[in-house]
N, C-alpha and C positions, 0 to 999 in steps of 0.2 A: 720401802725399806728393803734394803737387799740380804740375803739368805745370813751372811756372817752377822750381820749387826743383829738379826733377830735372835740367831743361835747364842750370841756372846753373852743378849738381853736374857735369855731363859738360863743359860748355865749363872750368871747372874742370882736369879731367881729361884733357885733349886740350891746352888751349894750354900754352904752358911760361909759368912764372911770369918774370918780367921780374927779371931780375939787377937787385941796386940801383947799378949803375954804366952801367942804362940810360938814356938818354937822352931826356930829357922829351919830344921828339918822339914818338920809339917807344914811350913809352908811352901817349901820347893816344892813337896810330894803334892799340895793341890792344886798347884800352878801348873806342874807334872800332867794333873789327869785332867785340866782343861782345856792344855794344850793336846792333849789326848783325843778330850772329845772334840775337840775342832776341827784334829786332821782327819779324823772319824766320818764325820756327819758334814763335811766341809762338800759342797758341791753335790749334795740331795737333795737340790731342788728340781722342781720340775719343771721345764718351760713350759708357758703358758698358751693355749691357741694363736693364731695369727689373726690381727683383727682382720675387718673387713676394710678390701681394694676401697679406695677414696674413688670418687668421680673423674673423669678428663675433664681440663679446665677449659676455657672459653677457648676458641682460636685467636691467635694474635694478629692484631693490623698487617697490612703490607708495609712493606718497606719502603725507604725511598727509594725512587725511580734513578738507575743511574744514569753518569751521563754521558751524551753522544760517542760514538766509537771514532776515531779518525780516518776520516775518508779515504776510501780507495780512491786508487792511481789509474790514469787511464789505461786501455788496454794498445794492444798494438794494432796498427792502422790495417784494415781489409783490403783486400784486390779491390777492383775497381770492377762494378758489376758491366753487365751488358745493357746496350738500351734496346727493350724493344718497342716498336714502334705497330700500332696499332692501324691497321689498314683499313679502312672502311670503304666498302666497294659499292657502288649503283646497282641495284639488282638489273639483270639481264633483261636488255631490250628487243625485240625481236625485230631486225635488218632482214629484208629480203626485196628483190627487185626481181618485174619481168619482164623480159622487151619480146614481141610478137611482131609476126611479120605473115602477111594473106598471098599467098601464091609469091616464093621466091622464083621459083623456075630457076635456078641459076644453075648452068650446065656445064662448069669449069670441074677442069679435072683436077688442076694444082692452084692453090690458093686461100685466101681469108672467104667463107662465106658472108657471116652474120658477124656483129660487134656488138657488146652494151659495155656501159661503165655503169659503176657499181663502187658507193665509196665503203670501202668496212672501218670500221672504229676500233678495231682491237688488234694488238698485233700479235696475243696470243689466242686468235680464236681461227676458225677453221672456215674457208669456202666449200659448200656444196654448189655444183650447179648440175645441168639439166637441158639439151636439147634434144628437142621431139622435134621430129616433119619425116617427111615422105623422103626415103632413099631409093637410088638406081646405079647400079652396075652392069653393063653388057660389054662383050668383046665376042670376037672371032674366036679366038683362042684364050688357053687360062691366062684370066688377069688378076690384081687384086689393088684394092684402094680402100685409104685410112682417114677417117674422120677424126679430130681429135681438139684438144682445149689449148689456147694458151693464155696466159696471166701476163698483160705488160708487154707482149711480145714473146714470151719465154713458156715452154711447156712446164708443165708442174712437176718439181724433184720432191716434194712433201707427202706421200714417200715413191710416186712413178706417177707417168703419164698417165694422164685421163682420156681413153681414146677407143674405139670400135672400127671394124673392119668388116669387107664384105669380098670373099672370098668367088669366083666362077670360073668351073673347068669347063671345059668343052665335052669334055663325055665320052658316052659311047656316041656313033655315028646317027642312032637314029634319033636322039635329043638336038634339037637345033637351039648353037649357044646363041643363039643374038636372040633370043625371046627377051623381050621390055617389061620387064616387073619393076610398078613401083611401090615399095612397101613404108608404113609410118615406121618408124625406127625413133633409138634412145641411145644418146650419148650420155653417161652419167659417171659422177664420182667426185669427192673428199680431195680439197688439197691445201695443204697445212705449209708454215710457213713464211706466208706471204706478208709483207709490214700495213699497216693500219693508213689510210688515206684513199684516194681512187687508184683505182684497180681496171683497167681497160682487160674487158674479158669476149674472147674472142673463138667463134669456132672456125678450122679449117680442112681443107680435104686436101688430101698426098696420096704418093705411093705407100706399101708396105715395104717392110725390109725382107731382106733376103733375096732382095732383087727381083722380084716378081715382074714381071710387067702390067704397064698401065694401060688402065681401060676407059670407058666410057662413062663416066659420072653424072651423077644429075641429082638437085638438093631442092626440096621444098617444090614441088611440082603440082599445082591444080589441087593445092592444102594450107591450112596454116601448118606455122611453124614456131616454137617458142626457143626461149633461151632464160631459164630461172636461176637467180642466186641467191643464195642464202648464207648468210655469214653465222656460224654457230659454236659455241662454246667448247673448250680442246675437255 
């Protein structure tokens, strides 16, 4: 019951009801002092505590699932990639050949001594080769002579000639230059270059440059003599 209606009930209750043989005076003046005490005591209530918070209620279901979005467009077309191509190589096999020869004696001064063939497999790998035997130089006066390789016919340009020399001055007067030495000796060295197939490999003996003059020569004498090739990875 709210504050006015209990107030109206007690003022009720407390003033006496006005006999109907009162007099219109008296009765404005109690109507007067009810409405007196209403505007008085009108909003003297007092709020009452706050109840207590209610509980949170259960969680609600999911919803329904919407649906599908419209598909993306395609995108714009890419370069065009590279191919690469996967090389799969033989692992390296080891090519080598030797050709030997028992007392050349050969006693030319200008020319091919020794020959071998030799096939190599690769056109990116490298010749080593190797002649050993017994050298000889003499002359009356200074001479000088060149031992050297050739590939095919052709001296090696991967990266210079493969080649050794044997220099003899005459001296002072009391060395006598024609003394007969003959010593084991080594032609050796690397040449790059060369195409994959047989390979005719050859040593030979020349003059030097610079114009020297030619002497007396002598190869493989009362000795072996070798000729080694080895074909070997760049």
């Amino acid at each position: 019951m709210g504050c006015v209606a209990v107030l109206v009930l007690l003022t009720c209750l407390v003033l006496p009801s006005p006999s109907p043989a009162a007099e219109p005076g008296k009765r404005r003046n109690a109507r007067q002092r009810e409405e007196d005490f209403l505007e008085k005591y009108n909003g003297a209530c007092m709020r009452s505590l706050p109840g207590v918070p209610g509980r949170e209620g259960n969680p609600g279901t999911n919803g329904i699932p919407g649906t599908p979005g419209i598909p993306g467009r395609d995108g714009i077309k890419g370069e065009k990639g590279e191919c690469l191509r996967e090389i799969l190589e033989e692992p390296w096999k080891i090519n080598y050949k030797q050709c030997a020869w028992n007392s050349l004696n050969y006693g030319i001064d200008l020319g091919k001594i020794a020959e071998c063939t030799f096939t190599k497999t690769r056109t990116d790998s490298a010749l080593r080769v190797l002649f050993t035997g017994s050298l000889r130089l003499k002359c009356k006066s200074a001479c000088c002579q060149r031992w050297y390789f050739t590939f095919n016919g052709a001296e090696c340009h991967g990266p210079l000639p493969i080649e050794a020399i044997i220099y003899l001055d005459q001296g002072s007067p009391e060395f006598n230059s024609t003394i007969n030495i003959h010593r084991t000796s080594s032609v050796e060295g690397l040449c790059e270059g060369i195409t994959a197939g047989l390979v005719d490999v050859s040593v030979w003996v020349g003059t030097c440059s610079d114009g020297y003059p030619q002497g007396d020569a002598s190869t493989g004498w009362n000795s072996v003599s070798r000729l080694i090739i080895e074909e070997l990875p760049k």
